[in-house]
N, C-alpha and C positions, 0 to 999 in steps of 0.2 A: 139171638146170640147173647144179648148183653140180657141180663135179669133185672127187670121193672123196679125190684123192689130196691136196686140199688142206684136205679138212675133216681127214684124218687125222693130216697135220701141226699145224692150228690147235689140235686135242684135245691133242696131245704138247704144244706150247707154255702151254697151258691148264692141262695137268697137275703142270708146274713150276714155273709160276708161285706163288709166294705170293703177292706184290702186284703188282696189275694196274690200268692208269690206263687209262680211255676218254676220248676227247678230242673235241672237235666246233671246228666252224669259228666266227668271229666273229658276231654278235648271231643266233644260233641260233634259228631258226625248229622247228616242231611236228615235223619230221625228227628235225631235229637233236637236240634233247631228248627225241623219243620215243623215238627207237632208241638215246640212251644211258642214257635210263633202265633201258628194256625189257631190254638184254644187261646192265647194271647187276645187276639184281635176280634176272637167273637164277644171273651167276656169284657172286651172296652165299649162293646159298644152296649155291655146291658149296664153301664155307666157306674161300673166301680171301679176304684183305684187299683190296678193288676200291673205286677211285674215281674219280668221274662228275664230269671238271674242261669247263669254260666259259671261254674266252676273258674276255667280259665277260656281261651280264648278258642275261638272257631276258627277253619281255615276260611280264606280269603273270597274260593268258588262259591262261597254258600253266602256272602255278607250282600249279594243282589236281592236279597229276601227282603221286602216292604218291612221295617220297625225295625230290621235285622242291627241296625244299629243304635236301637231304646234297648237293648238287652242287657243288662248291668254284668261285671263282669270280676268274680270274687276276688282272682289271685290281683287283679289292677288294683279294687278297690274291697277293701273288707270289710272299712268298716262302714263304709254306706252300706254294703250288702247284708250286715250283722243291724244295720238299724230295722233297715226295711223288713227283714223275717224277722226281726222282735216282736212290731207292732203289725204283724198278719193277721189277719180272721181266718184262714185257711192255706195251707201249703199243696199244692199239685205237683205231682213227683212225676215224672215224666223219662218212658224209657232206660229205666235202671230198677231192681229188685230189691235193693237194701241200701237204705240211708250210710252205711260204712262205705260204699264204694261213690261216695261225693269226697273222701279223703278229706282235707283240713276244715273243708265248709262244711261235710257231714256230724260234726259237733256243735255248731250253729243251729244245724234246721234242728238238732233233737234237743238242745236246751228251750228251745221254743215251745208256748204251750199251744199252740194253733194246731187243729186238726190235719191231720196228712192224710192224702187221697193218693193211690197208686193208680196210674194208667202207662202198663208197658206190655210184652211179650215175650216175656225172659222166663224160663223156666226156675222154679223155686223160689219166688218172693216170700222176704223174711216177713217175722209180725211189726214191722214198725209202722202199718199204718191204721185210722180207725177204717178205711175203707180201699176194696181195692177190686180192683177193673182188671185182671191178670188174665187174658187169652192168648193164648200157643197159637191159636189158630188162624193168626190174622197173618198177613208178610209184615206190618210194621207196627209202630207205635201210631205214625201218623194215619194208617187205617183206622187204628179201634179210637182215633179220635173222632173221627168222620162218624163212626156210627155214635159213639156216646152224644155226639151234638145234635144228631137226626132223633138220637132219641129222648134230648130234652126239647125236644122240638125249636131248637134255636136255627134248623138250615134257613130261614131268611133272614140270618143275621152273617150269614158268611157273605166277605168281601171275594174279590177279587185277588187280596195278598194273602190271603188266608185260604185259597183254595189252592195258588199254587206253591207257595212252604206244604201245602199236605201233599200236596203230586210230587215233589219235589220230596221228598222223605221217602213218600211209596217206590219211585224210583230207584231212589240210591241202594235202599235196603234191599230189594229184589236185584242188582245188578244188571238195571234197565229190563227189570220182569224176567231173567235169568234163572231165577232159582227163588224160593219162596212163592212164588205166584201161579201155583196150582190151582187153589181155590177161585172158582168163577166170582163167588164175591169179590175180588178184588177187585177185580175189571169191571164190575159193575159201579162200584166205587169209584174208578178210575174215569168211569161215564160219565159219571155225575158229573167230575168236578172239570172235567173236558166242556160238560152242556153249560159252565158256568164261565164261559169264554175265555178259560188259561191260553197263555202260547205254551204251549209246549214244546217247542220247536227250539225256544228262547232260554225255557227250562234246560234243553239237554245241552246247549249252547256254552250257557252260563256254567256250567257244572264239568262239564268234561270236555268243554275246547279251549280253555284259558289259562292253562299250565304257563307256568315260567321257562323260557330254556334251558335254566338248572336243572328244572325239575323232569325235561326231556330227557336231560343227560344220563342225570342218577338213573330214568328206567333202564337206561344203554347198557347204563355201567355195570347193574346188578344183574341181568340177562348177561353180558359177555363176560364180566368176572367173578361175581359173587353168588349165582346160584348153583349149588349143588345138587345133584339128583344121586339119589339113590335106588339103581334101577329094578336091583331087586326085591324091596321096599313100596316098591312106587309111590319114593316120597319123596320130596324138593324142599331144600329150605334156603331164604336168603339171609344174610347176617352182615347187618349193617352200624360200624363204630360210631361213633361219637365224629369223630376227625375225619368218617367219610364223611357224613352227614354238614359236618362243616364244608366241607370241601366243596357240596355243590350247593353252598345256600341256603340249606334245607329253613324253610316255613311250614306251619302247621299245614300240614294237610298233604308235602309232598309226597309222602309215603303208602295215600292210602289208595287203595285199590294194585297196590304192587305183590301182595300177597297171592292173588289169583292169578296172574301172570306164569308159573309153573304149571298151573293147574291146564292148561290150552295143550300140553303135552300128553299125548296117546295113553301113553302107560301111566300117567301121576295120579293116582289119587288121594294125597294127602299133602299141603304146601303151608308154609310156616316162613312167616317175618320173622325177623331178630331185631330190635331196634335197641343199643345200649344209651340210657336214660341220663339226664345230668344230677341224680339222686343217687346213682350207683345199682339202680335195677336193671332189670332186662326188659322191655316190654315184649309180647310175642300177639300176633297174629294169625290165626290158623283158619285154615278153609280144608273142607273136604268133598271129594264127592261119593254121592250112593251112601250104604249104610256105613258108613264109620263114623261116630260120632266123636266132633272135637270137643263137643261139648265136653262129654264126660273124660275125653284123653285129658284137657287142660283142667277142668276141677281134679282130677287128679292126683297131677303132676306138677300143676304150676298153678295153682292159686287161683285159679280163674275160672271159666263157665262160656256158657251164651245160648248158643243156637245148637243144632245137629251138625250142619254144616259151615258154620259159622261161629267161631267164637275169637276169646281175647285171655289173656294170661300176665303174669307179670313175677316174678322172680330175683330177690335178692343172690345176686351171684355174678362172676367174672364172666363176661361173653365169652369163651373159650372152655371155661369150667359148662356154662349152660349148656354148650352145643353137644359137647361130651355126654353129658346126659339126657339131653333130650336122645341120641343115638341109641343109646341105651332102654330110654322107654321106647322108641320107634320098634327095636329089634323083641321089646316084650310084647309090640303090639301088630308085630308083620303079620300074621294069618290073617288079623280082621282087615286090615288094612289094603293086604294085595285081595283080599276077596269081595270089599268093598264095592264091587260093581260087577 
């Protein structure tokens, strides 16, 4: 899957580097932190200096991750973060396609002269790196880490907190193996790092049974008041203010997997977050199922991109002006949409 000539190069890069920064995209999801942990922890122990930087902060479920909290973290601290990728040998970009969508740190990693290595799964990676690991075909980021480390030959260098941040990423992005995880590679993968004594049991524990009762409620609240369905559409969307989001508390991370929550409906196959931003944007999250791709609805219509069934969006506008409009693309986009499955 992965091509020789370019693991051979990332190993020569690897080799020179003394200090090595890994980088992830904005409010980093179980990917995102898994697979910088997981390569984290391998390249500590080939005894260089490596650091696992975060735009801004992670939710709370995901900080049970071994180092989870040696992760530097930009919007806290900038300008330790702006030291450390000064003086890099090498940059690992991790689960994201273009250094612009790092936002205020993405002019950081590109003033730096250090080489930049992409290893994600996003469809259309731009040219800002000298090397890049980009397969569609894997369910995660932290998969096609698991193989680029088997294929520097470094697996007896994986730990135990490094096997499960990667189970722990393969999980979250597949929706506990839901969707994404067609490919028998994965599960083969998912062997491996089972035969390297994970709990797994501990993993789905840690991640999806530790909600806050805020964060109970808000699902209450936007199932019995804020989701709308449009049946003839068969689409859902929820849209959540600023002032709700206060209202019950809201912490990184309460919101996420609430997007798919319409989708458990007979008839839906297309569901859409509204989340109103404290920047004045919209953030949106969209899931689909069968062939409708949100991908290409949200590069679009909103700025955004990601997966077929999976993507993210974000839009300068009034949550009430947005919703108006996304209606409007919905209604340009109802044949594919109802026939979607």
């Amino acid at each position: 899957m992965i091509d020789n000539s370019k693991l051979e190069i990332l190993k020569k890069l690897l080799n020179d580097a003394q200090c090595i920064s890994i980088v992830t995209h904005p409010n980093p999801d179980g990917d995102a932190v898994g697979s910088s942990i997981g390569i984290y922890q391998i390249l500590k122990q080939l005894g260089r200096e490596v650091y696992s930087i975060v735009p801004n902060s992670f939710p709370d479920f995901l900080a049970w991750m071994e180092d989870a909290d040696k992760c530097l973290n930009f919007e806290k601290n900038p300008q330790d973060v702006s030291d450390v990728l000064g003086r890099s040998d090498l940059i690992l970009c991790l689960d994201f396609n273009s250094i612009s969508r790092l936002n205020g740190m993405g002019d950081v990693v590109k003033a730096t002269s250090a080489p930049k290595v992409l290893i994600d799964h996003h469809l259309y990676p731009e040219d800002d790196f000298i090397l890049q690991f980009s397969e569609l075909s894997v369910s995660s980021t932290c998969e096609l880490v698991y193989h680029i480390i088997k294929g520097l030959d470094y697996q007896s260098l994986f730990t135990i907190g490094a096997a499960e941040a990667l189970y722990a990423g393969i999980m979250t992005d597949t929706g506990s193996f839901s969707y994404s995880s067609s490919n028998p590679a994965t599960f083969h993968v998912v062997a491996d790092l089972l035969g390297l004594d994970i709990d797994k049991d501990k993993i789905h524990q840690a991640i999806y049974n530790t909600f806050s009762e805020e964060r109970m409620r808000l699902m209450g609240y936007c199932l019995n008041e804020k989701m709308v369905v449009f049946r003839e559409h068969k689409t859902a969307y929820i849209a959540l203010t600023l002032k709700e989001l206060n209202r019950f508390k809201h912490r990184s991370g309460d919101t996420e997997g609430l997007v798919n929550l319409p989708l458990s409906i007979k008839d839906v196959n297309f569901s859409v977050l509204f989340t109103e931003q404290t920047d004045g944007n919209v953030k949106l999250s969209l899931r689909s199922k069968g062939e409708f791709s949100v991908n290409e609805f949200s590069r679009k219509y909103f700025y955004g991109g990601g997966h077929k069934n999976a993507a993210g969006g974000r839009i300068q506008m009034k949550l009430p002006e947005v919703i108006k409009y996304f209606e409007i693309c919905v209604r340009e986009n109802a044949d594919k949409i109802v026939k979607s499955i």
